[in-house]
C-alpha positions in Angstrom: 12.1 25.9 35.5 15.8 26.1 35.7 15.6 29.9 35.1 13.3 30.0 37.4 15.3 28.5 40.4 18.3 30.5 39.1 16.6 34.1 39.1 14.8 33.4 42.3 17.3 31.3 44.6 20.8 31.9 42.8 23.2 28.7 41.3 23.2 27.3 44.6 19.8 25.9 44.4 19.7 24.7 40.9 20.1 21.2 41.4 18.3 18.0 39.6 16.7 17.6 42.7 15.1 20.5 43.1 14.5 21.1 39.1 13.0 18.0 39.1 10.7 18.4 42.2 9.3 21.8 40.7 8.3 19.8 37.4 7.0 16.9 39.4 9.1 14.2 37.7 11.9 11.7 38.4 15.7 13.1 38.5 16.8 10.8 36.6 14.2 11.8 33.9 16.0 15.6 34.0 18.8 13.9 32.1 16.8 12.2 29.0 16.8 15.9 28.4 20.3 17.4 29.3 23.9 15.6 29.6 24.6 17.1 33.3 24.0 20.1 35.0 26.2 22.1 34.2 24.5 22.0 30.4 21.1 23.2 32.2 22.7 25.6 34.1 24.6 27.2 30.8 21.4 27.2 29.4 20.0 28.8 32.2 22.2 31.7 32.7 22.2 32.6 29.3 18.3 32.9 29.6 18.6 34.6 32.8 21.4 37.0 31.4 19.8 37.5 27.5 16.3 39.0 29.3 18.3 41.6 31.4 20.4 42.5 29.0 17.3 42.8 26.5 15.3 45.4 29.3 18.9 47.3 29.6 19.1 47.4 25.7 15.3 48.7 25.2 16.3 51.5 28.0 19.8 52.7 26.5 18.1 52.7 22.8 14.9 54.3 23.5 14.7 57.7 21.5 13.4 59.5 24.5 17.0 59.0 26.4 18.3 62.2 26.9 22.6 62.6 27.2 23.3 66.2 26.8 22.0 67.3 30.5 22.6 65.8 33.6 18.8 65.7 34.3 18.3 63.1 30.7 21.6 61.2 32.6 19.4 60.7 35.7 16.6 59.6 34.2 18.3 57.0 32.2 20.0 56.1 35.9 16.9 55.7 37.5 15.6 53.7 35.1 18.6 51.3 35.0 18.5 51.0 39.2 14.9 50.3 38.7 15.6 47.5 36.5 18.3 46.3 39.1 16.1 46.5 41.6 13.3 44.4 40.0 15.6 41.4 39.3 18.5 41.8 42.2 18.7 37.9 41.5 20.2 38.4 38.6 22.2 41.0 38.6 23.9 39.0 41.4 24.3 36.2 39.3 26.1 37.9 37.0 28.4 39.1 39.7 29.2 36.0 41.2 29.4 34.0 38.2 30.7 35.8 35.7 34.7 34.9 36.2 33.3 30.8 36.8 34.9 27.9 34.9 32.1 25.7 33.0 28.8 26.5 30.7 27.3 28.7 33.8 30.2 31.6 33.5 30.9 31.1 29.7 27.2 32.2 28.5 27.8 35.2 31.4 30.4 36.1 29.5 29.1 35.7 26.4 26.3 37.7 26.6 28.2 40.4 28.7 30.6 40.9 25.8 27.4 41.4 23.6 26.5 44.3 26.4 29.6 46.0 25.8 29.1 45.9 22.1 26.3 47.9 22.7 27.2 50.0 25.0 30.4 50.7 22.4 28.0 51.8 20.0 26.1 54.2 21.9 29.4 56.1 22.9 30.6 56.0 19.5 27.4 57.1 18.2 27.4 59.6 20.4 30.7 60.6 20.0 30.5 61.3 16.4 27.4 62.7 16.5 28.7 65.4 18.9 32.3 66.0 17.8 31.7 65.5 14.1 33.7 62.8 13.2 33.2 60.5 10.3 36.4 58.3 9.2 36.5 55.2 10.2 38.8 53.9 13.6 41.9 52.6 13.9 41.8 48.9 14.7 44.1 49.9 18.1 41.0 53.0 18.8 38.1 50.6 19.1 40.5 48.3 21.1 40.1 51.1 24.0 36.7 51.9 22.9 35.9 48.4 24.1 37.8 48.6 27.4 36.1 51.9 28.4 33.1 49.6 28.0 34.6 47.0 30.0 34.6 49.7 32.8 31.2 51.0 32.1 29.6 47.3 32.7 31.6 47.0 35.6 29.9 49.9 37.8 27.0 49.2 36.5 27.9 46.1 38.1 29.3 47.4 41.2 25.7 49.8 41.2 23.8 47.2 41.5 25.4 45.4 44.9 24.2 48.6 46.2 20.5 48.4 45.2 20.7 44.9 46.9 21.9 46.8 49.9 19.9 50.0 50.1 16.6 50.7 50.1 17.4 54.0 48.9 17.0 54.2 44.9 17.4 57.6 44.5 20.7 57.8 46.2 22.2 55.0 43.9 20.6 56.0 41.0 22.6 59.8 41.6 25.6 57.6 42.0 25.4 55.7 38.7 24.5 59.7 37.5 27.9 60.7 38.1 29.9 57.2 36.8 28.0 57.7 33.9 29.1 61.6 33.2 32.9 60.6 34.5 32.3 57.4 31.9 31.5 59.6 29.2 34.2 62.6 30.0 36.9 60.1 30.2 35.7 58.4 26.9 35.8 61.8 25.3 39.4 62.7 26.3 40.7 59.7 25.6 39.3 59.5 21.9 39.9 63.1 21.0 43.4 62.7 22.7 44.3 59.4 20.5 42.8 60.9 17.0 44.9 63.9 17.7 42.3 65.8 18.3 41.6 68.7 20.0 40.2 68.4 23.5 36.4 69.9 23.9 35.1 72.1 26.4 33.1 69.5 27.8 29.3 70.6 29.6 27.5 68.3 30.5 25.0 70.6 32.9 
């Protein structure tokens, strides 16, 4: 019921009061269960957070994902803004709370870091797979392979303020399009560039 409150009215409205008056119980009988609220809400976000990240992770792994064309980058896009649009709730959650002292911002931040594991993998992946590179990174490499991550969960972030503000999808979703290809070119350059590698001709279209 917590989750619910949280995805549906934001951490402003999850209180005992109103947990308990979903459940139809006593407040004080919320805390046989929980040491304070700000346990339930940890618990909470991390629920909230974990099921996002799960339908973004089912979208960015699916074999049909297509990142060699700018037409495969916008259907991923849409398919993330649609997702953003489904549960603006918690998208904004994340954005508000993410930087918040207590259980509510540390299992944000736990399960974002997890995010940008992932989303290291699929550059890296893609990386070697595309510039044929096999030995293994220095330790200072997938230091900056983590902060170009960083910056990737960050507009998508940023993105999704503007689906809570526009009604128009296919606008945003062309947005995210192009942070994703200036993601991905910047990525590139800066990998090739530290591995003293030469740069690619990079074509994306």
């Amino acid at each position: 019921m917590a989750t619910t409150i949280l995805r549906e009215e934001g951490p402003a409205a999850l209180t005992s009061v109103n947990v308990a008056a979903r459940i139809g119980v006593t407040q004080s009988a919320i805390y046989r269960h929980i040491v304070d609220m700000d346990e339930l809400s940890g618990i909470a976000s991390r629920i909230v957070v974990s099921e996002l990240a799960a339908m973004l992770n089912s979208i960015l792994l699916a074999p049909d994902v297509n990142f060699d064309d700018l037409d495969g980058i916008l259907e991923l896009s849409k398919k993330i803004v649609r997702v953003m649009a489904n549960d603006r709730q918690a998208f904004e959650v994340i954005d508000r709370w993410r930087f918040a002292d207590g259980t509510l911002g540390d299992g944000i931040r736990e399960l974002l870091a997890a995010s940008r594991d992932l989303v290291v993998f699929v550059l890296e992946s893609e990386w070697r797979s595309e510039y044929d590179y096999a030995d293994p990174l220095r330790p200072s490499v997938a230091t900056v392979q983590r902060r170009h991550a960083e910056l990737i969960l960050d507009d998508v972030i940023a993105i999704a303020r503007f689906v809570r503000q526009s009604d128009d999808h296919d606008d945003v979703a062309r947005v995210l399009q192009l942070r994703i290809v200036t993601a991905w070119t910047a990525y590139v350059v800066d990998m090739q560039t530290r591995l003293d590698r030469p740069l690619p001709d990079i074509d994306v279209a």
